[in-house]
C-alpha positions as CSV (number, residue, x, y, z in Angstrom):
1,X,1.6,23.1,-75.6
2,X,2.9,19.4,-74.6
3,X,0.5,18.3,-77.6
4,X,2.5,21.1,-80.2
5,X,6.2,19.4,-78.9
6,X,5.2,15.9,-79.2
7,X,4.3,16.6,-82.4
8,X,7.4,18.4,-83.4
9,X,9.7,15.6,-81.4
10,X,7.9,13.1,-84.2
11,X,8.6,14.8,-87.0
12,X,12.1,15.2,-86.5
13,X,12.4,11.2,-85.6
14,X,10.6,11.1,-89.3
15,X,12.9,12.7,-91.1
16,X,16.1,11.7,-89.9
17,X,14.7,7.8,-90.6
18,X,14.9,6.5,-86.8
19,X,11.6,4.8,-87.3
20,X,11.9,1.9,-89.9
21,X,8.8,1.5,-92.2
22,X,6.2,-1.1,-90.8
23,X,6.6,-4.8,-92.7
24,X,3.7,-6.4,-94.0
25,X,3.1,-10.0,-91.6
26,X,2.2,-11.6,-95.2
27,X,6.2,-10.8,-96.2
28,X,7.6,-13.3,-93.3
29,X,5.6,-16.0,-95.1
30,X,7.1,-17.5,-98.1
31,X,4.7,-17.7,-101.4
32,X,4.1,-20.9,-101.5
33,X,4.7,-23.2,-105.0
34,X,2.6,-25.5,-106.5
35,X,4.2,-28.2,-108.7
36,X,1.6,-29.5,-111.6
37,X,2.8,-32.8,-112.6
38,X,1.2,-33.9,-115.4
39,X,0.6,-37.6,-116.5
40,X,0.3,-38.6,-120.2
41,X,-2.5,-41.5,-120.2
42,X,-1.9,-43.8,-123.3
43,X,-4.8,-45.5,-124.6
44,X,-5.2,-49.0,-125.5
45,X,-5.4,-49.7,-129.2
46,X,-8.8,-51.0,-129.9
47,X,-7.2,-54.1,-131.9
48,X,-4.8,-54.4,-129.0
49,X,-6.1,-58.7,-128.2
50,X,-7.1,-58.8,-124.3
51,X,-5.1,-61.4,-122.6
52,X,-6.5,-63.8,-119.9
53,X,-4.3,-65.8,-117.7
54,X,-5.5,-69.3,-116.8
55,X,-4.4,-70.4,-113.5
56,X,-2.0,-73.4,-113.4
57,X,-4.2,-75.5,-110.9
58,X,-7.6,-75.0,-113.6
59,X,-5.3,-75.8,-116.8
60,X,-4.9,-79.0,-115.3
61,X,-8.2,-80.0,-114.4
62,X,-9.0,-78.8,-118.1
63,X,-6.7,-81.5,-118.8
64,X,-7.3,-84.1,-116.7
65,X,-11.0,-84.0,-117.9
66,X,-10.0,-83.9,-121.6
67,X,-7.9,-87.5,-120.8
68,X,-10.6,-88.9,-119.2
69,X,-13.6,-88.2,-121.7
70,X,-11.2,-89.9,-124.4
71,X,-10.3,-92.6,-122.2
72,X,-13.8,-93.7,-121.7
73,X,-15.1,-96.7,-123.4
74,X,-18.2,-96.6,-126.1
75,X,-20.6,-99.0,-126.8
76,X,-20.8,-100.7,-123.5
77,X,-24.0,-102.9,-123.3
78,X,-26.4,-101.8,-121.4
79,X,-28.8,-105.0,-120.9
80,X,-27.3,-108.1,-118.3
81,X,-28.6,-111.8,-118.0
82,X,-32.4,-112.5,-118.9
83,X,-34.2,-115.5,-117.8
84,X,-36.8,-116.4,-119.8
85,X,-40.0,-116.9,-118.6
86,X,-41.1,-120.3,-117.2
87,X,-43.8,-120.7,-119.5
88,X,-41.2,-121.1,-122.5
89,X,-39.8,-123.5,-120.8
90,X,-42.0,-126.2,-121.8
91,X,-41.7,-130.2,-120.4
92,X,-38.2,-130.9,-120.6
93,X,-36.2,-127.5,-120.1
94,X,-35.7,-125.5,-116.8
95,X,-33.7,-122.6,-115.9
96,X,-33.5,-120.8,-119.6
97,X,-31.4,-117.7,-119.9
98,X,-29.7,-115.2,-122.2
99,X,-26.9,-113.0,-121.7
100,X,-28.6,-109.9,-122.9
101,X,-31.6,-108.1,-124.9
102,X,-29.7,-107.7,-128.1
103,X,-26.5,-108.2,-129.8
104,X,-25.6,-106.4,-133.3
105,X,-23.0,-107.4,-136.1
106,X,-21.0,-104.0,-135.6
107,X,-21.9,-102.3,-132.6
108,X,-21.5,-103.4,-128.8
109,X,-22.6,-106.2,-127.4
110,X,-21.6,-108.6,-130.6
111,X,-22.2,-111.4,-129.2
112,X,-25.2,-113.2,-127.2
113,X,-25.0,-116.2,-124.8
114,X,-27.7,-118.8,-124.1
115,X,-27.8,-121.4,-121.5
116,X,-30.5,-124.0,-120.4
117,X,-30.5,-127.0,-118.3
118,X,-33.5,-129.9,-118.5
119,X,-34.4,-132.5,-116.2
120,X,-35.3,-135.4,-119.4
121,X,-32.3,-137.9,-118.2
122,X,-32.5,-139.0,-121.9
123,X,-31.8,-135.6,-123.5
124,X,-27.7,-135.7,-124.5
125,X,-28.0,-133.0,-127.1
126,X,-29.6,-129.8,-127.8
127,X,-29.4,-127.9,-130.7
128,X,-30.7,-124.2,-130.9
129,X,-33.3,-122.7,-133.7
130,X,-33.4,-119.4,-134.7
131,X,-35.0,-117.2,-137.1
132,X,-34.4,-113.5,-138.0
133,X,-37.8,-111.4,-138.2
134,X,-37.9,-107.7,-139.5
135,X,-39.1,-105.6,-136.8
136,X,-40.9,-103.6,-139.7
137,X,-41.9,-105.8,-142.0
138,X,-45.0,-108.9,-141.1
139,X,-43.1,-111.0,-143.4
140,X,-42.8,-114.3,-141.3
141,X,-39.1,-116.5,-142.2
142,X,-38.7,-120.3,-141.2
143,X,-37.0,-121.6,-139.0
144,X,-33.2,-122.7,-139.4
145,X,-30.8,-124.5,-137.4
146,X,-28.2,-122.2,-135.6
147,X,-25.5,-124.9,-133.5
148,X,-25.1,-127.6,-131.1
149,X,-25.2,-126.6,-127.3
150,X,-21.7,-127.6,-125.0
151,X,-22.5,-129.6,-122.8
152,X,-20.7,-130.6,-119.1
153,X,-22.7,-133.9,-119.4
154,X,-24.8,-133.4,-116.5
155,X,-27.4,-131.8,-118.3
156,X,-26.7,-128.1,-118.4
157,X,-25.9,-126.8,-122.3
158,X,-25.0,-123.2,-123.0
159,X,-23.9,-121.4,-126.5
160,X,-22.2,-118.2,-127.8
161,X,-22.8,-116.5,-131.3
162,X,-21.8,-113.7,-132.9
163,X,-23.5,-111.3,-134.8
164,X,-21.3,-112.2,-137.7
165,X,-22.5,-116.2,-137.4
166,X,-26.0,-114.5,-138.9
167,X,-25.6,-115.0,-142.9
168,X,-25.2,-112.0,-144.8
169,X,-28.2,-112.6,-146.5
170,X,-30.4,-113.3,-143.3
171,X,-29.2,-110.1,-141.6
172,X,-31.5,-107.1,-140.5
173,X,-31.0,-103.7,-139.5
174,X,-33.7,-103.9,-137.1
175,X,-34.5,-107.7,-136.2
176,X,-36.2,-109.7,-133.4
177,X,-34.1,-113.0,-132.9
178,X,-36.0,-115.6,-132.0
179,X,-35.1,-118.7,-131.2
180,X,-35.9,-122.2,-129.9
181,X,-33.8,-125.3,-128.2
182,X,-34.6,-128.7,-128.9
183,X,-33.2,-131.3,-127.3
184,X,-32.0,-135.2,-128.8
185,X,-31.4,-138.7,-127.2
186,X,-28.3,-140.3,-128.0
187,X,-29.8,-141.6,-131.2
188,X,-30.3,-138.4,-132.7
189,X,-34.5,-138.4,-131.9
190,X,-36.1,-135.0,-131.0
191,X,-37.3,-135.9,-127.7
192,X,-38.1,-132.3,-126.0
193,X,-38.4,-128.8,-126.6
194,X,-38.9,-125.6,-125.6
195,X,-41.1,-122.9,-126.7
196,X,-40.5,-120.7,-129.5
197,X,-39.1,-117.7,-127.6
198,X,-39.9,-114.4,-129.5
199,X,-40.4,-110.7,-128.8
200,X,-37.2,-110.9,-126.4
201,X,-33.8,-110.6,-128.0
202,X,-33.0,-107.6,-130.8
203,X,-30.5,-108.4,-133.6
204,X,-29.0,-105.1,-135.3
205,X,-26.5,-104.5,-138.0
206,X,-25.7,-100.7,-137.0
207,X,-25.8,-99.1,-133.8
């Protein structure tokens, strides 16, 4: 009977709307929104010309080396001082020797210095020999006179040529020099000589 009343006591809440209609719990949360941004990705033309930045500090040692490779000098010889073997010395010379191995009419060094000193009291003079022989050729030339020596009077003579002193028609691209010094009393007599020094000194036109 209580069971039959409850029942009816419900109903009549029903219909006269006392009891609100349940909410759904997903209604108290607001739908959320999602925002699509959307990026526009340009490509790179393929002729576009890629661009590489050289630091300030390496541009400058780019620089600095450019300078210094023009700045350098060419042609610098390469041989020093030769003295000639004792045996070329022969019985009135000592202490021979020549600036270098080579010299050249247009190429570095272009000139050649000789020096000697002899111990013959009665030499005054000495005069120096050459001759100009092919490096490929067997052909043998004679000898001709090349200068007088300076002199400080107390026996020690020296001399400086150029490659230019050769005569045009004398000159070699590929030549030994050789030469020999010979050394004169006061009247002009050939009193002592060396040896004829070959095979040592190179006489070149070109480089």
């Amino acid at each position: 009977m209580k069971k039959i009343i409850f029942l009816i006591v419900i109903l009549l809440l029903a219909g006269c709307g006392v009891i609100p209609a349940a909410q759904s719990a997903e209604s108290n949360n607001p739908t959320p929104v999602v925002v699509v941004q959307t990026v526009l990705v340009t490509p790179l033309s393929d002729t576009a010309p890629l661009t590489v930045s050289t630091p300030v500090a390496a541009q400058a040692q780019i620089t600095q080396q450019s300078q210094a490779l023009e700045t350098q000098p060419v042609g610098i010889p390469v041989s020093g001082p030769i003295t000639v073997p004792v045996s070329f010395n022969g019985k009135s010379f000592t202490n021979l020797s020549v600036s270098g191995d080579k010299f050249s009419l247009r190429c570095e060094p272009k000139q050649i210095s000789f020096d000697a000193t002899t111990t013959d009291v009665y030499i005054t003079q000495v005069d120096l020999y050459w001759r100009l022989r092919d490096k490929h050729s067997t052909f043998v030339p004679n000898w001709a006179w090349g200068r007088t020596l300076e002199t400080d009077g107390l026996y020690h003579f020296w001399i400086t040529i150029s490659g230019s002193d050769i005569p045009p028609d004398l000159r070699k691209h590929q030549a030994w020099f050789d030469f020999e010094f010979v050394g004169m009393n006061k009247s002009g007599q050939a009193i002592g000589r060396t040896e004829k020094i070959t095979d040592l000194v190179s006489y070149t036109i070109d480089c």
